[in-house]
C-alpha positions as CSV (number, residue, x, y, z in Angstrom):
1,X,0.0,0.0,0.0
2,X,1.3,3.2,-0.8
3,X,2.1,5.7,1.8
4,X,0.9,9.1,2.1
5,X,4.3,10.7,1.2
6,X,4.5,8.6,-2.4
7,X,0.5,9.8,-3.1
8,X,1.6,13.1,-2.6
9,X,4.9,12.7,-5.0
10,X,2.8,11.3,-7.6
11,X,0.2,13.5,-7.2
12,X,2.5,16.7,-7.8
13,X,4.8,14.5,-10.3
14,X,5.5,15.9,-13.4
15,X,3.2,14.4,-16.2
16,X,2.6,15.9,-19.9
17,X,-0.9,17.3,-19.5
18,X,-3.2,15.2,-21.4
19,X,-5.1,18.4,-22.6
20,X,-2.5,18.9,-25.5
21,X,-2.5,15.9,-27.3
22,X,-6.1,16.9,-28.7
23,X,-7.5,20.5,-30.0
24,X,-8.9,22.6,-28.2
25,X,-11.2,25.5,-28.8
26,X,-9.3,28.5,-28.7
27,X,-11.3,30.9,-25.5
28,X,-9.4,34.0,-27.3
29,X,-7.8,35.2,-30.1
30,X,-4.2,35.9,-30.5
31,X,-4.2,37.9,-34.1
32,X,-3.6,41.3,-32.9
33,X,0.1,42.0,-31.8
34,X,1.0,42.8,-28.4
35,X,2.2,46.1,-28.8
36,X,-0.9,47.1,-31.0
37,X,-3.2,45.7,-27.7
38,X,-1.4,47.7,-25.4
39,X,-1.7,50.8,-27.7
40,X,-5.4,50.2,-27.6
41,X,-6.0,50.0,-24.0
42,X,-3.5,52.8,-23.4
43,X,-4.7,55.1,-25.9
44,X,-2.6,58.1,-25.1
45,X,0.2,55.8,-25.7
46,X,2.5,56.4,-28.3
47,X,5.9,54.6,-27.6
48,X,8.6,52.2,-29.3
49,X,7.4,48.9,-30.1
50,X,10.6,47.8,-28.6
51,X,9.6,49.3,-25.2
52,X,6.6,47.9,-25.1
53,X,7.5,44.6,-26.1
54,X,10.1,45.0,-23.3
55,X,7.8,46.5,-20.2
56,X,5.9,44.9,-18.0
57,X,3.1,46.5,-16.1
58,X,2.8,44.6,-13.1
59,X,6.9,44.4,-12.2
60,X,7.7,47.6,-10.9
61,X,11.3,46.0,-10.1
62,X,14.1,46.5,-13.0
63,X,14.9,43.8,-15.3
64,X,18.6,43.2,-16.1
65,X,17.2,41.2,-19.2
66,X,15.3,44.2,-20.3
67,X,18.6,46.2,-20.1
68,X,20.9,43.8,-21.6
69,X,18.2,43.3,-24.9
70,X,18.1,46.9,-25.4
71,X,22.1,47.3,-25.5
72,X,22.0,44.9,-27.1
73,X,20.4,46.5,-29.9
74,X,21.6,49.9,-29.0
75,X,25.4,48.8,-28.8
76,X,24.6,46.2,-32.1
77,X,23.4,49.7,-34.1
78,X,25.9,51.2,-33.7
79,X,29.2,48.9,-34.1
80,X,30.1,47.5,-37.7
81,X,28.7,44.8,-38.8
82,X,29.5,41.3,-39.4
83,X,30.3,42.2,-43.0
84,X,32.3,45.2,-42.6
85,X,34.2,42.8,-39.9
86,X,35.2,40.5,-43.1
87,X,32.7,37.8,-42.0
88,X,30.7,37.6,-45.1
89,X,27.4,37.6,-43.3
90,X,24.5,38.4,-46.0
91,X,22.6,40.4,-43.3
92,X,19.6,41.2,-45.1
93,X,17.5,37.9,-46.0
94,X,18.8,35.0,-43.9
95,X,15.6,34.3,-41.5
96,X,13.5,31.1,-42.7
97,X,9.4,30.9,-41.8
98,X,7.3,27.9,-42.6
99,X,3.9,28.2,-41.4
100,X,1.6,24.3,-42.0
101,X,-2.0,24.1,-41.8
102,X,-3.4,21.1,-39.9
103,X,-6.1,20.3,-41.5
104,X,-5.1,20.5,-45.1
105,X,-1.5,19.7,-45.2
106,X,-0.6,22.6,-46.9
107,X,1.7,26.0,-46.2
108,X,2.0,29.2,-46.8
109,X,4.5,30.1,-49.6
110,X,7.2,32.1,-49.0
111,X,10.7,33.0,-50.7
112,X,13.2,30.4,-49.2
113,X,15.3,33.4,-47.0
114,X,13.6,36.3,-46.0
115,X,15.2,40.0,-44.8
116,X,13.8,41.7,-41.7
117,X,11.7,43.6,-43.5
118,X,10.1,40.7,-45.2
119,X,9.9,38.8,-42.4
120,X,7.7,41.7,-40.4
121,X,5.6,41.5,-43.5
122,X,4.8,37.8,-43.0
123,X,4.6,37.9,-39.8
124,X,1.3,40.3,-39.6
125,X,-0.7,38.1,-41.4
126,X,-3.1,36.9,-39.3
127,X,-2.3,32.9,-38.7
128,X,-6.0,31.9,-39.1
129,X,-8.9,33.1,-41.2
130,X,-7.4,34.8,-44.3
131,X,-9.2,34.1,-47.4
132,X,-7.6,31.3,-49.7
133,X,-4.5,31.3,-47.4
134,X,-3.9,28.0,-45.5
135,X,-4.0,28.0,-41.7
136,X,-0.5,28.8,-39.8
137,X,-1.1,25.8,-37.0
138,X,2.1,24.8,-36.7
139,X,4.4,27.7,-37.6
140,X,8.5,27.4,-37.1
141,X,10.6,30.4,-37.3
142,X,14.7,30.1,-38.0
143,X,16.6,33.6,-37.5
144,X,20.7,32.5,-37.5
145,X,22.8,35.5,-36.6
146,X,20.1,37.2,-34.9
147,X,20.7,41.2,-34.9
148,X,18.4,44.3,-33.7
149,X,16.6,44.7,-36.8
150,X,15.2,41.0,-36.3
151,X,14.7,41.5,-32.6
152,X,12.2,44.6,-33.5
153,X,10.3,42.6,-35.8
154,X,9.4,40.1,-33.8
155,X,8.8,42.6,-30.9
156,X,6.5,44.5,-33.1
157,X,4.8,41.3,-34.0
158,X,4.5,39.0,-30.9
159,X,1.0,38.1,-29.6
160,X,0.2,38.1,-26.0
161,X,1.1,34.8,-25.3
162,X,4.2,35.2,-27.4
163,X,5.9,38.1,-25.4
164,X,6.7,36.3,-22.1
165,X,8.7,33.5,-23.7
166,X,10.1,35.4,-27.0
167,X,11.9,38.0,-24.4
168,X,13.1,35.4,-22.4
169,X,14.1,33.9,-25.6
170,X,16.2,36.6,-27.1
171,X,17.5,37.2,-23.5
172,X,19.3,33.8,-22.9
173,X,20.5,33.8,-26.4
174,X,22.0,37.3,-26.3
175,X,23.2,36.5,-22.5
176,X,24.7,33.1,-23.5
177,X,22.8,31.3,-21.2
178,X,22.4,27.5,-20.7
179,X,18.6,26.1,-19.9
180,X,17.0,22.9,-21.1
181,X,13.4,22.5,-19.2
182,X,9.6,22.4,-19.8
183,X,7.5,24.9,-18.4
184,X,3.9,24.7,-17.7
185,X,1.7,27.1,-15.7
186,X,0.2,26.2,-12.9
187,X,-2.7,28.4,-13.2
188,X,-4.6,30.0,-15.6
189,X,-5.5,28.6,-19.5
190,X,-2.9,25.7,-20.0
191,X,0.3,26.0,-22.7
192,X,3.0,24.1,-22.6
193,X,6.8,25.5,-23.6
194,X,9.7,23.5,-24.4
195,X,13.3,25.6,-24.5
196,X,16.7,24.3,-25.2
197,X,19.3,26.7,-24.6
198,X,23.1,25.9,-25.4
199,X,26.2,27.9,-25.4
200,X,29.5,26.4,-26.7
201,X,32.6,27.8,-28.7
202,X,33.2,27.1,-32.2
203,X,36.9,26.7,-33.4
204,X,38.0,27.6,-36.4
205,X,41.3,28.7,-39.0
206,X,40.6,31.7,-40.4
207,X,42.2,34.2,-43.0
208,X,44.6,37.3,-41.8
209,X,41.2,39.4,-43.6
210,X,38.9,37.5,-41.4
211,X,40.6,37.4,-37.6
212,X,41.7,41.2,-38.1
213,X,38.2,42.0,-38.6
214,X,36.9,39.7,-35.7
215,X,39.8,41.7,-33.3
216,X,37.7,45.0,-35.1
217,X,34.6,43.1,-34.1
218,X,35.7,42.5,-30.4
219,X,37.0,45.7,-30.2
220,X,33.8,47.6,-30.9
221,X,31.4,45.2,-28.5
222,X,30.0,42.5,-30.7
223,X,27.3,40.0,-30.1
224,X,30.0,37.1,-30.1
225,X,33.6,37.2,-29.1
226,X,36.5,35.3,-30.5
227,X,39.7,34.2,-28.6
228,X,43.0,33.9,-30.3
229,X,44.5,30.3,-30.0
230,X,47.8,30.8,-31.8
231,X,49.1,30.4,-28.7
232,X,48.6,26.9,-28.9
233,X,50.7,26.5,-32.5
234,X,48.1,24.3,-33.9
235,X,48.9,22.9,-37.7
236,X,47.3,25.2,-40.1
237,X,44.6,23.1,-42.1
238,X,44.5,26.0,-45.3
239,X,48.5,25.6,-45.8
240,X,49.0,29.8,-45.3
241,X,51.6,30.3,-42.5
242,X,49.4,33.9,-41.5
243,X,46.0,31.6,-40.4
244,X,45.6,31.4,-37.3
245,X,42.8,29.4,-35.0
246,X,40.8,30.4,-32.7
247,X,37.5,30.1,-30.6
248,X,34.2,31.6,-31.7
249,X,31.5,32.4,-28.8
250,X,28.0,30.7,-30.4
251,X,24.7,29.7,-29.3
252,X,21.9,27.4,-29.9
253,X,18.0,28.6,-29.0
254,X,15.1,27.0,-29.8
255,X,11.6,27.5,-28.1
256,X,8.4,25.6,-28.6
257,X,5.4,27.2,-27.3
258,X,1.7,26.1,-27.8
259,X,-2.0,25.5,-26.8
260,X,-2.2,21.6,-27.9
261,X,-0.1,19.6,-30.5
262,X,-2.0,20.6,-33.5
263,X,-1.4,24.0,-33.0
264,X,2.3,25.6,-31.5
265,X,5.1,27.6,-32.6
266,X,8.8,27.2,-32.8
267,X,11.5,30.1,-32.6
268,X,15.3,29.0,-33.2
269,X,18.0,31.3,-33.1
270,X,21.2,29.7,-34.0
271,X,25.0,31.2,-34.4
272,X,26.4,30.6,-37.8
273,X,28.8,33.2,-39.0
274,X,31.9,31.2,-37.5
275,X,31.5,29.1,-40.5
276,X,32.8,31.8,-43.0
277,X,35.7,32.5,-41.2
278,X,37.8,29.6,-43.6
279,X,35.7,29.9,-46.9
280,X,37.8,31.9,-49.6
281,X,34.6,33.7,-51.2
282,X,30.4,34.1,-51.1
283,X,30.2,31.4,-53.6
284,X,30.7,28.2,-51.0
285,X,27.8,29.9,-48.9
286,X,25.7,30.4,-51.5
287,X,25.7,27.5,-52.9
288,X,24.7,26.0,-49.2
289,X,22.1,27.9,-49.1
290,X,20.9,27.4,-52.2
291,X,21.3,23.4,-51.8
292,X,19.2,23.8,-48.5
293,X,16.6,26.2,-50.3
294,X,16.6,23.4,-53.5
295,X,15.8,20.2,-50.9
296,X,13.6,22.2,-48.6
297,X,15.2,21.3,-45.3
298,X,14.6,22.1,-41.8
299,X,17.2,24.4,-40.7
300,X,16.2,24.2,-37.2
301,X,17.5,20.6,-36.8
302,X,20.9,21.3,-38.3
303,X,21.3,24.4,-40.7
304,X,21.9,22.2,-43.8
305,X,25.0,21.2,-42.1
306,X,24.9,17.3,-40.7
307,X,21.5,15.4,-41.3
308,X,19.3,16.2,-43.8
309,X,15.9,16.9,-42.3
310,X,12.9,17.2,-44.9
311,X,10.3,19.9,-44.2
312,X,7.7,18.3,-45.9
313,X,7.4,15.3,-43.6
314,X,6.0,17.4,-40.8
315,X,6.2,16.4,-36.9
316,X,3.3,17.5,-35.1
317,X,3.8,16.4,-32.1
318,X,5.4,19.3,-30.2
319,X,7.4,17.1,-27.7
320,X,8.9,14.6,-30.6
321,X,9.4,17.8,-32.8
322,X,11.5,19.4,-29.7
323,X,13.5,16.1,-28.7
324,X,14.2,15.0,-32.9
325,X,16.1,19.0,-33.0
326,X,17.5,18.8,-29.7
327,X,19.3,15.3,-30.6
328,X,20.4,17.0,-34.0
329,X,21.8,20.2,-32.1
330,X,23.4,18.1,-29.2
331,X,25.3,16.2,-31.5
332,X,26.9,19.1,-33.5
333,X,27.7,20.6,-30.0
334,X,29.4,17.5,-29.1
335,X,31.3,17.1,-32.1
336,X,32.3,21.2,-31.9
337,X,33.5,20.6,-28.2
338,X,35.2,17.3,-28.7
339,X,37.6,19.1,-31.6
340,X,38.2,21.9,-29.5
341,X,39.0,19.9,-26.9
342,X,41.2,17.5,-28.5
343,X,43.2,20.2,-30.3
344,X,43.6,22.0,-27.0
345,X,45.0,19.0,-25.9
346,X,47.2,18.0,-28.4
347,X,48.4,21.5,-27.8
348,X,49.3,21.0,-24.5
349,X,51.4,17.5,-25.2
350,X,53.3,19.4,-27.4
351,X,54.1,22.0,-24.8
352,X,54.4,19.4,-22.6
353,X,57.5,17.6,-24.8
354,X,59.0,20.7,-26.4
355,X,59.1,22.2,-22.2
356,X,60.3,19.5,-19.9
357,X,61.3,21.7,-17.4
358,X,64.5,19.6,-16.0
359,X,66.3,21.1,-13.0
360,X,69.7,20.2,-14.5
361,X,71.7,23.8,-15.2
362,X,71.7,24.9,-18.3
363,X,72.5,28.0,-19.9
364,X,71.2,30.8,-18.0
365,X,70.1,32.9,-21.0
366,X,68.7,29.6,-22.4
367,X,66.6,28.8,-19.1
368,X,65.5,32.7,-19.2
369,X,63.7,32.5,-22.6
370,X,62.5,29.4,-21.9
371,X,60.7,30.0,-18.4
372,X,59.1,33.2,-19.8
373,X,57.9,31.4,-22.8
374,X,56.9,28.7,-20.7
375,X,54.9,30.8,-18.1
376,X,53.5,33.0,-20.9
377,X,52.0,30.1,-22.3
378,X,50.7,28.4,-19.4
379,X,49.4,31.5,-18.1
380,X,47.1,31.8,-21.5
381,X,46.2,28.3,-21.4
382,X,44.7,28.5,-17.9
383,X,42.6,31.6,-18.7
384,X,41.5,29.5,-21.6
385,X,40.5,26.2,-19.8
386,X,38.8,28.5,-17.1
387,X,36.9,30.0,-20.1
388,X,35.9,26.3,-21.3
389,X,35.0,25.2,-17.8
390,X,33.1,27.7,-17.3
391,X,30.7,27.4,-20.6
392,X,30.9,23.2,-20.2
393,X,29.5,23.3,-16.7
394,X,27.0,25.3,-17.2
395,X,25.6,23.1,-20.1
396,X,26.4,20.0,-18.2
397,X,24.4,21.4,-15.3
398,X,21.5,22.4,-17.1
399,X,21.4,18.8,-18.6
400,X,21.5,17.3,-15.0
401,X,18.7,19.8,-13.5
402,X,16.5,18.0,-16.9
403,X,17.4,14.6,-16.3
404,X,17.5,14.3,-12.7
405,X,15.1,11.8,-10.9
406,X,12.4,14.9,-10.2
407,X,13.4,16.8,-13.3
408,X,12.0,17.9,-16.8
409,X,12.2,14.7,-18.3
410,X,9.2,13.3,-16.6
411,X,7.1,15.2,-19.1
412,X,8.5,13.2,-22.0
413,X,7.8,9.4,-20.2
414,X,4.6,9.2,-21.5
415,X,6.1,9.5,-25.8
416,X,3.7,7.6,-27.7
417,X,6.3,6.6,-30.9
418,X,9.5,4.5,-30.4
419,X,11.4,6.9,-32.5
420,X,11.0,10.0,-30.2
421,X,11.6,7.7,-27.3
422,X,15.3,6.9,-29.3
423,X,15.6,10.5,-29.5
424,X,15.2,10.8,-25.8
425,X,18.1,8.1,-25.5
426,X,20.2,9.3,-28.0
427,X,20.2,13.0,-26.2
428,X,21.4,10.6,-23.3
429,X,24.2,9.1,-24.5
430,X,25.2,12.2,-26.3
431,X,25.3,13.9,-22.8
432,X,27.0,11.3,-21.0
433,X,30.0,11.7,-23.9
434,X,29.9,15.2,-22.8
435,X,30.2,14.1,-19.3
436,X,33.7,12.5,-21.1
437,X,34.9,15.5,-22.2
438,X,34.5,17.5,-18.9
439,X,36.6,14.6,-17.4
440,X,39.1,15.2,-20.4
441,X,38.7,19.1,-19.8
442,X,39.3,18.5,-16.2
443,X,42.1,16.7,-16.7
444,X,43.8,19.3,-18.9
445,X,43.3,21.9,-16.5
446,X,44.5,19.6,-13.5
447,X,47.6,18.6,-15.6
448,X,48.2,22.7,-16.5
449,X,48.1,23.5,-12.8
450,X,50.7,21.0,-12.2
451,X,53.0,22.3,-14.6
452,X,52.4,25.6,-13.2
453,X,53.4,24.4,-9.9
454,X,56.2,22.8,-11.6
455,X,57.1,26.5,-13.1
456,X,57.1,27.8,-9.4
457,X,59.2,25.1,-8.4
458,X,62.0,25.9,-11.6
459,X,61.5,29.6,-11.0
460,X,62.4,29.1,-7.2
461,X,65.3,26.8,-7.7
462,X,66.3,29.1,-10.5
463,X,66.2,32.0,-7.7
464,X,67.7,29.9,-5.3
465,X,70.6,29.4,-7.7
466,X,70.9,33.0,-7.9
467,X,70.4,33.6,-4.6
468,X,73.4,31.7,-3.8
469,X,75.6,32.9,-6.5
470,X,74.7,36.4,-4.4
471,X,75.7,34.4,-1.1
472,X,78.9,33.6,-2.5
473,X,79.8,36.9,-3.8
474,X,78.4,38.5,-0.7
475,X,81.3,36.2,1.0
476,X,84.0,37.6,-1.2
477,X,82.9,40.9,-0.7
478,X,83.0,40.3,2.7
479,X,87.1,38.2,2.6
480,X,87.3,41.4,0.4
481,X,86.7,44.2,2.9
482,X,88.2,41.9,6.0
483,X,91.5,41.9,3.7
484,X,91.0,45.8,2.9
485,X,90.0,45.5,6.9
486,X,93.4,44.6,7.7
487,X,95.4,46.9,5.0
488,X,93.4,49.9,7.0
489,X,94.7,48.7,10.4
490,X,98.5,48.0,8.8
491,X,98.5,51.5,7.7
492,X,96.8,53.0,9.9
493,X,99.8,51.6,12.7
494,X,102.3,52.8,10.1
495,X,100.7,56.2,10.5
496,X,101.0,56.1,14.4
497,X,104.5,55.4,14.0
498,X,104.8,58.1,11.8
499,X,103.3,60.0,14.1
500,X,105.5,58.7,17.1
501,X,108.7,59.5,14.7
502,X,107.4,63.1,14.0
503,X,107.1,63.5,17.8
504,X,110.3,62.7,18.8
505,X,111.6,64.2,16.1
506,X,109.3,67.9,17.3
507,X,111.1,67.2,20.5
508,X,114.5,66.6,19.2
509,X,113.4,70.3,17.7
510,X,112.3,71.7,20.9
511,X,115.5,70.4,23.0
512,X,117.9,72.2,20.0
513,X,115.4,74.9,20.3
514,X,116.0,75.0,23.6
515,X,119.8,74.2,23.7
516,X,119.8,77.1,20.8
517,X,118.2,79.5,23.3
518,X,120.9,78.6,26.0
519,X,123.8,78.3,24.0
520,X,123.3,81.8,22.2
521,X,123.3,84.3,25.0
522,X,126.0,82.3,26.3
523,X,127.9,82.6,23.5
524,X,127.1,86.4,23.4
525,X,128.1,86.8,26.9
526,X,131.3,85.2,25.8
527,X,131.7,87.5,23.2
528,X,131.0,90.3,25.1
529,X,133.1,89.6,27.8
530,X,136.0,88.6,25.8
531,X,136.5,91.8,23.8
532,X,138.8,94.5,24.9
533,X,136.8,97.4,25.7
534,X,133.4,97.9,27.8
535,X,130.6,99.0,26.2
536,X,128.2,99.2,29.2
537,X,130.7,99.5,32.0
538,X,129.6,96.3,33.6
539,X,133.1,95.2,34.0
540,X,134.9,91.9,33.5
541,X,133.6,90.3,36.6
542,X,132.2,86.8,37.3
543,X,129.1,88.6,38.6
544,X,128.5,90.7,35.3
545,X,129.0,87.2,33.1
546,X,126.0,85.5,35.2
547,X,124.0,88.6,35.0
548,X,124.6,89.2,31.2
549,X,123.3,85.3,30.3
550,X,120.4,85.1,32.1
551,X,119.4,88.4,30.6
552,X,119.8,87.7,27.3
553,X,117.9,84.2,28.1
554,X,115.1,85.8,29.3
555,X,115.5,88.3,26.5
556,X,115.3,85.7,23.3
557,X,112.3,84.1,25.4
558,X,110.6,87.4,25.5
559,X,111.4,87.6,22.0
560,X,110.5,84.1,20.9
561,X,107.0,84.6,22.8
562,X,106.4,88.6,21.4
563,X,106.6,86.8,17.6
564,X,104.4,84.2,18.2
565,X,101.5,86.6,19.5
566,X,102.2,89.1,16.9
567,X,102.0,86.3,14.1
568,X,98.2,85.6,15.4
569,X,96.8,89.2,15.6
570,X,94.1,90.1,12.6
571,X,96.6,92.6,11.1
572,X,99.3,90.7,10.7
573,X,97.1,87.5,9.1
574,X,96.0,89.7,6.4
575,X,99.1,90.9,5.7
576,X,100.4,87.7,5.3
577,X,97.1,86.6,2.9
578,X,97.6,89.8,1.4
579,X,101.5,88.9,0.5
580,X,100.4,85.3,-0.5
581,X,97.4,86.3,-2.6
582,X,99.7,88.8,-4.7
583,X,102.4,86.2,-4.9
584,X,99.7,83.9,-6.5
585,X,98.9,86.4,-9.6
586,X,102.3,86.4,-9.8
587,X,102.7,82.7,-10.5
588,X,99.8,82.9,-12.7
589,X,101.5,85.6,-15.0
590,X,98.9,88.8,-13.9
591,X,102.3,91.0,-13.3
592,X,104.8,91.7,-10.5
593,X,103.2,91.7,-7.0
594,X,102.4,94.7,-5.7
595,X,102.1,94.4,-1.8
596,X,100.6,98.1,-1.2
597,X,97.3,96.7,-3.2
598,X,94.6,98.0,-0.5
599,X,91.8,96.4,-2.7
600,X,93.8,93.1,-2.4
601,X,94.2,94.1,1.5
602,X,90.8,94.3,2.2
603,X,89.6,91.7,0.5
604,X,92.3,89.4,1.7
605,X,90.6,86.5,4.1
606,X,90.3,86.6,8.0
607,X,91.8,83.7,8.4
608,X,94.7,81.5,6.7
């Protein structure tokens, strides 16, 4: 018996409402646009049909998808376009519209491409009760490369039901988003919508014409970016040494919206301009076109590019329709990631055998260029694999919200045909080889990280071997200034001894000095006393001798000391600089010196 908890999971399980597989009669009409309705209530409104597909009366808060759609077209208005970028983008009539009446089998005619302009016309024509014009039940709608011009038209043209979905629509698309879900509403009139959202990047070789103008295109704030892998030194494919490869941002929308399965709409939006990049003229993209045009395929499912899907045997079942395109789309995201991946990998063996990164010495100019190179490179790769991460996981987790035990997938359990049941599995393997690729992507960025770790590791024992070069020359330096140490201290005890010498010898001086001042009043006492006549009547006496020699000692000391305090009186030191400055000019050839020069006396120093 089944407990209370199970009758309340399977009463709020998610089950394909039973209401859509039959038609229902339609409570309201939906052939008057949106913007014309709102006009019509409003009357005294008069505004863009852009801001009214974008506002929302009852959500006073603001909308960052609101903002990004109208940069979007603001920012897209402005910059150059995809042709002036030297993409080769015909920008005028690239949507496709195919509009099938239940009943009858047949469908509107329409040229195989339209422009925006022809698209708007199409697009207000009532999709029920024109005259001789069949029925648009089950209407698709292809755009690739969407720009502004087609985001008006179908702003100007959305019904009431149509608005909700077709600005979330654009949103993710523009926002490269990742969603895969069904939504149902739990109240009001029931309508079912299906939306596959898939970002992923795109490599591709492309001419020096094509990635200048994509750098232009960057540059200016396109739609898409595009990362330059030459980096990577990837064989070119086109045999010109100038291509280069690289990674082009894309997307994958579709959205299925309707009241039952005879009567719902489809909206793809899919990146294609990445595909031009390697093509040398028009002529291989027109003749694409005009194959898919000639066989009448369903660009939705793969944009004549992969398996051929006829339009004229039509799927009405929304739910198969939804699962056949999104088994066709997964694919050609799978095969997109898994040769970006595996390019990005051989890339990184290469570096891998080219880079060892030994630790035996080797030149040091030789390790220099390599380590930048090698950090350069790893560097970029990183920021690369973080940008893949970050665009895989998002997909991946989308796909695991959908298939998980409570998720989206319930609503497709109940598939009546075998085939759309084997699209349903084939979606699954297709993810679970994606679930490959992350482990491959991880496994990249793990084995990146390593290498950068081995990088720190050869830069630091590359810095530790300079580090102790500097120790060892710090060491000379330091033997250096001990030697120059001990050459100071050698001279600086030759100069004491010098010094010692000079001393004794200034005594030596003194004692003559001294033995001079004795010695010459003595010997003038002598002198005096020996002659033969006085001359101041001292007389020849012993007395008179003693008397004279200590006079004339006292005298020369009196004389001695008078000189020295003369020589340090102001006058006599500008005299002297006086003398010395004239004797100067002299030597330099100005003329004799003339020592009565008052100029030269005044302006002789202070001090010598």
């Amino acid at each position: 018996m089944a407990s209370g908890n199970d009758r309340v999971q399977a009463r709020f399980e998610k089950r394909w409402n039973p209401l859509f597989e039959n038609r229902r009669d339609e409570i309201f009409s939906e052939s008057e646009p949106w913007v014309q309705v709102k006009r019509a209530i409003d009357s005294y409104h008069a505004g863009d049909d852009l801001d009214d597909f974008l506002s929302d009366w009852n959500s006073p808060v603001p909308s960052c998808s609101v903002e990004e759609i109208k940069r979007f077209c603001q920012s897209a208005s402005s910059s150059p376009s995809l042709s002036s970028a030297g993409l080769n983008l015909p920008r005028k009539a690239r949507a496709w519209l195919h509009d099938l009446d239940y009943n009858t089998g047949y469908c509107r005619k329409y040229p195989g491409r339209l422009g925006a302009v022809e698209l708007a016309e199409c697009l207000k024509k009532p999709r029920s009760g024109v005259w001789a014009c069949p029925k648009a039940d089950r209407r698709l709608c292809y755009i690739p490369d969407i720009d502004p011009d087609f985001v008006r038209v179908l702003a100007a043209s959305a019904t009431p039901t149509e608005v909700a979905l077709l600005r979330d629509t654009i949103w993710k698309h523009i926002a490269f988003q990742a969603s895969i879900g069904v939504q149902i509403p739990p109240r009001g009139y029931p309508i079912f919508r299906l939306e596959f959202h898939v970002p992923y990047y795109a490599l591709r070789e492309s001419r020096p014409e094509f990635h200048n103008g994509l750098s232009k295109q960057n540059s200016a704030g396109g739609l898409r970016g595009w990362t330059d892998l030459s980096f990577l030194r990837i064989p070119s494919q086109l045999g010109q040494n100038d291509c280069k490869y690289g990674i082009h941002e894309a997307h994958i929308s579709l959205c299925i919206y309707g009241k039952d399965r005879t009567r719902w709409s489809a909206f793809a939006f899919v990146d294609t301009s990445f595909n031009n990049v390697s093509k040398d003229d028009q002529a291989d993209e027109d003749d694409d076109q005009d194959d898919l045009d000639e066989y009448n395929e369903d660009p939705i499912a793969s944009d004549g590019d992969g398996d051929e899907v006829p339009v004229d045997r039509p799927i009405w079942c929304p739910r198969e329709y939804f699962l056949r395109n999104v088994d066709c789309r997964a694919r050609q995201v799978l095969e997109e990631w898994r040769n970006l991946i595996r390019k990005v990998g051989k890339g990184v063996d290469v570096h891998r055998t080219q880079y060892p990164f030994q630790l035996a010495p080797t030149s040091s100019t030789i390790q220099h260029r390599d380590v930048k190179e090698a950090f350069d490179w790893i560097v970029k790769t990183i920021e690369l694999l973080g940008q893949l991460q970050g665009c895989f996981t998002g997909m991946i987790r989308a796909w695991e919200r959908f298939n998980a035990q409570g998720g989206d997938v319930k609503y497709f359990s109940d598939l009546p045909h075998a085939h759309a049941r084997l699209h349903l599995d084939n979606i699954k393997e297709t993810f679970e080889e994606f679930k490959s690729l992350e482990y491959r992507l991880n496994s990249l960025e793990k084995s990146c990280q390593r290498r950068y770790e081995i990088l720190g590791l050869r830069m630091t024992f590359a810095s530790n071997q300079i580090d102790l070069k500097s120790h060892e020359l710090n060491h000379e330096s330091l033997r250096l200034g001990y030697e120059t140490s001990k050459l100071n201290t050698e001279n600086h005890r030759i100069t004491l001894e010098t010094n010692q010498v000079a001393l004794a010898n200034h005594r030596t001086a003194q004692l003559a000095l001294s033995m001079n001042q004795i010695w010459t009043p003595l010997g003038i006492a002598v002198a005096y006393f020996g002659g033969q006549q006085e001359i101041f009547q001292l007389g020849y006496k012993p007395k008179s001798f003693i008397l004279a020699f200590f006079a004339m000692i006292f005298g020369v000391r009196i004389a001695v000391t008078s000189m020295i305090m003369l020589s340090q009186t102001r006058i006599v030191k500008r005299a002297h600089a006086c003398i010395t400055h004239q004797l100067a000019r002299f030597s330099a050839g100005s003329g004799p010196p003339d020592l009565l020069d008052s100029a030269s006396y005044r302006a002789a120093p202070a001090q010598v």
